[in-house]
C-alpha positions in Angstrom: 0.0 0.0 0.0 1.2 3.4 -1.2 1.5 6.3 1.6 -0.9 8.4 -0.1 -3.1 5.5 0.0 -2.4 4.9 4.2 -3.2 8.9 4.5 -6.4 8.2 2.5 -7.9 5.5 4.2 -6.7 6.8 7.5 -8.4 10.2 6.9 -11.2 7.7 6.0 -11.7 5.7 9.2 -11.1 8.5 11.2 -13.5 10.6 10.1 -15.6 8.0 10.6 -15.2 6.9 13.9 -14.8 10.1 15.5 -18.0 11.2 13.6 -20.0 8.2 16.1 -17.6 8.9 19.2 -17.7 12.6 19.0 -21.0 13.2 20.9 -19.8 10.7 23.7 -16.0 11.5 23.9 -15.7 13.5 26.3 -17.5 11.0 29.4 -14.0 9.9 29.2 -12.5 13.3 30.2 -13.8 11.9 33.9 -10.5 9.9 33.7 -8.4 11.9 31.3 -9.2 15.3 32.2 -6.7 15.4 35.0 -4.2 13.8 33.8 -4.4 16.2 30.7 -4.6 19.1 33.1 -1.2 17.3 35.1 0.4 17.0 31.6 0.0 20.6 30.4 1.8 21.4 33.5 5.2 19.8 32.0 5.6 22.0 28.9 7.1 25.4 32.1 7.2 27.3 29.0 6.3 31.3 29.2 2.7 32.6 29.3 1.6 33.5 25.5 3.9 31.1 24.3 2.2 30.2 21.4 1.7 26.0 21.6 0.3 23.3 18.5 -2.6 21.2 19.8 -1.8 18.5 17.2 -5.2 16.0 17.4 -6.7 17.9 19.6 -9.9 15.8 19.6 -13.0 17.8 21.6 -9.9 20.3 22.5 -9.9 19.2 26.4 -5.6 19.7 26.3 -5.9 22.6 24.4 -8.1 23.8 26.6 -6.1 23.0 29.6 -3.0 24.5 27.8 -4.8 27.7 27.3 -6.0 28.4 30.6 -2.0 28.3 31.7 -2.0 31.3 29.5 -1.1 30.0 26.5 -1.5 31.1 23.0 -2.9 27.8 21.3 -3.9 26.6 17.7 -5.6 23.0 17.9 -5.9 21.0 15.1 -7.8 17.4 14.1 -8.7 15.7 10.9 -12.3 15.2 12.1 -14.6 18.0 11.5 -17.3 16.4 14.7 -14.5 16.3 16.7 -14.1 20.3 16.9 -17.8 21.1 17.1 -17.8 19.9 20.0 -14.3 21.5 21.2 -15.2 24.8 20.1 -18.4 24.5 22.4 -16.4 24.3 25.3 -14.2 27.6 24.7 -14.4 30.0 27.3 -14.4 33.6 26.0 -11.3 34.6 27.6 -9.1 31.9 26.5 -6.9 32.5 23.7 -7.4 28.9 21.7 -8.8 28.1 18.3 -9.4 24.9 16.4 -8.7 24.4 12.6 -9.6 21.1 10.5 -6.7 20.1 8.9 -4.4 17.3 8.3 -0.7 16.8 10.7 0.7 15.1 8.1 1.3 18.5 6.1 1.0 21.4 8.5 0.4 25.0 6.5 2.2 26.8 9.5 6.4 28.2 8.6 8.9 26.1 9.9 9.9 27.5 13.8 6.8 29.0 14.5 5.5 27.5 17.6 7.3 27.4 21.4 5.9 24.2 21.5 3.5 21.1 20.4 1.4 18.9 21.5 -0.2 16.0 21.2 -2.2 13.6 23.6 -4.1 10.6 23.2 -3.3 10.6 19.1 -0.6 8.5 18.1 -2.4 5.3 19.2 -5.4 6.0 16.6 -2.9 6.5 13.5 -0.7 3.9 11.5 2.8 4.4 12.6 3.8 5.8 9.5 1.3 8.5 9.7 2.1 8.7 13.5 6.1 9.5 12.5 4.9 12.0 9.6 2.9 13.7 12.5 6.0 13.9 15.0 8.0 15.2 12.3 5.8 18.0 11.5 5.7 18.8 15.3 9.1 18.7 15.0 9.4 21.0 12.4 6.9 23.7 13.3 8.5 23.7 16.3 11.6 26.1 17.5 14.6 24.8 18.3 15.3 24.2 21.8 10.8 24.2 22.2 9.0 21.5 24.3 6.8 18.7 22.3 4.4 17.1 24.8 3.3 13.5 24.4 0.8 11.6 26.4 -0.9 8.3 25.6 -1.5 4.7 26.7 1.0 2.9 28.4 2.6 -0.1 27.5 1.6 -3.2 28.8 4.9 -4.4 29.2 5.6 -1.3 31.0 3.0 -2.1 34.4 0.7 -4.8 35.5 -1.9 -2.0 35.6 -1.4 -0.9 32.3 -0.9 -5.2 31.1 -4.5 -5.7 33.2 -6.4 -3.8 31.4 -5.1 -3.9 28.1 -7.7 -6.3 26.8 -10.0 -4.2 28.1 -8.4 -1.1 26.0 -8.2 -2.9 22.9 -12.0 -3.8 22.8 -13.2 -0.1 22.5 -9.8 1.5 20.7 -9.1 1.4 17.2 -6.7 -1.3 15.7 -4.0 0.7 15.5 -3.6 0.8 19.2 -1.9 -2.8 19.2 0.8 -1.9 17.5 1.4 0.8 19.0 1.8 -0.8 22.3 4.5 -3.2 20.7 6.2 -0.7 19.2 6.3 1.7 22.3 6.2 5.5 22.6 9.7 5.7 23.1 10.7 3.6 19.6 8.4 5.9 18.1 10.0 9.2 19.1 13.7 8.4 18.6 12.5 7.3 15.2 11.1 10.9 14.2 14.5 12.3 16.0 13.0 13.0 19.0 14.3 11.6 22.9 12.5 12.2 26.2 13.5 14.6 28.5 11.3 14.0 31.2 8.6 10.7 31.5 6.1 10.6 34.1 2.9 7.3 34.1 -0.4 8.1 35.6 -1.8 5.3 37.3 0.2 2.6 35.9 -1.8 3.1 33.0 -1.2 6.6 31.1 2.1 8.4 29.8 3.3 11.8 29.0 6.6 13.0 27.9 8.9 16.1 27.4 10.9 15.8 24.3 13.2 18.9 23.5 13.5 19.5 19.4 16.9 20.0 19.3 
């Protein structure tokens, strides 16, 4: 299969799978919420830095980012996805949501403090998932903070190994190999190392890597 096909079919299934999910998403925010809120906490980076929301989803890091102080630009493929994000924007927050595609950002090169992305790799093929770190990386300045959060690997804690099955029943079939490959394989193939790694309950990850 070609990579334009991948991208094709990926923008595909996402779209519709998030188009189902999108009303519903955010019940799970009564598990992820906080640990979204604890990971926007790792980026220490000044107020109106201006930060990439890269599949933001229903915009719940974004948000989180923004209320730090934050200048932030979300973006997801799935157009359901942020209607219901840009419902939850308080006036004075400085966030906005586009629809477009991470695999071929419009923004210069250098021209964000620092990305993001939580809860996104798992839903893509890993070769979209490294054309999507790499255009973090390269939107990104050099010496700016790329935060990653996401599943943990079972291998990593019995918490995270218990309920994997469970995981695996509702998430989409990209999340298996993503647990065999492992978040850190995946950076240090798009360049990128960990600065800093904290887990959430045995089950949940986020990470500071520096774009050097």
């Amino acid at each position: 299969m070609t990579q334009r096909s991948i991208l094709t079919k990926h923008a595909y299934f996402n779209n519709k799978f998030f188009e189902k999910w999108a009303p519903y998403y955010d019940i799970f925010e009564i598990i992820l919420g906080p640990m979204r809120s604890k990971a926007a906490k790792l980026l220490r980076l000044p107020k109106k830095s201006k930060i990439l929301d890269v599949a933001t989803g229903t915009g719940s890091l974004a948000i989180a980012l923004a209320k730090k102080g934050y200048q932030v630009t979300g973006v997801d493929l799935s157009p359901d996805m942020l209607r219901q994000a840009k419902k939850k924007v308080e006036p004075n927050l400085n966030v906005k949501f586009f629809n477009l595609d991470a695999t071929n950002l419009p923004y210069p090169s250098q021209s964000f403090d620092g990305a993001s992305i939580s809860f996104g790799l798992h839903d893509m093929p890993p070769e979209i998932g490294q054309k999507v770190l790499k255009e973090m990386r390269r939107v990104t300045k050099r010496g700016g903070s790329i935060l990653v959060a996401d599943h943990l690997e079972p291998s990593s804690h019995w918490f995270a190994q218990l309920f994997h099955p469970i995981i695996r029943k509702y998430e989409t079939p990209n999340y298996v190999p993503f647990t065999h490959i492992g978040l850190t394989n995946i950076l240090r193939k798009a360049g990128l190392h960990m600065s800093e790694k904290r887990c959430w309950f045995g089950l949940f990850q986020y990470t500071i890597a520096i774009n050097q």
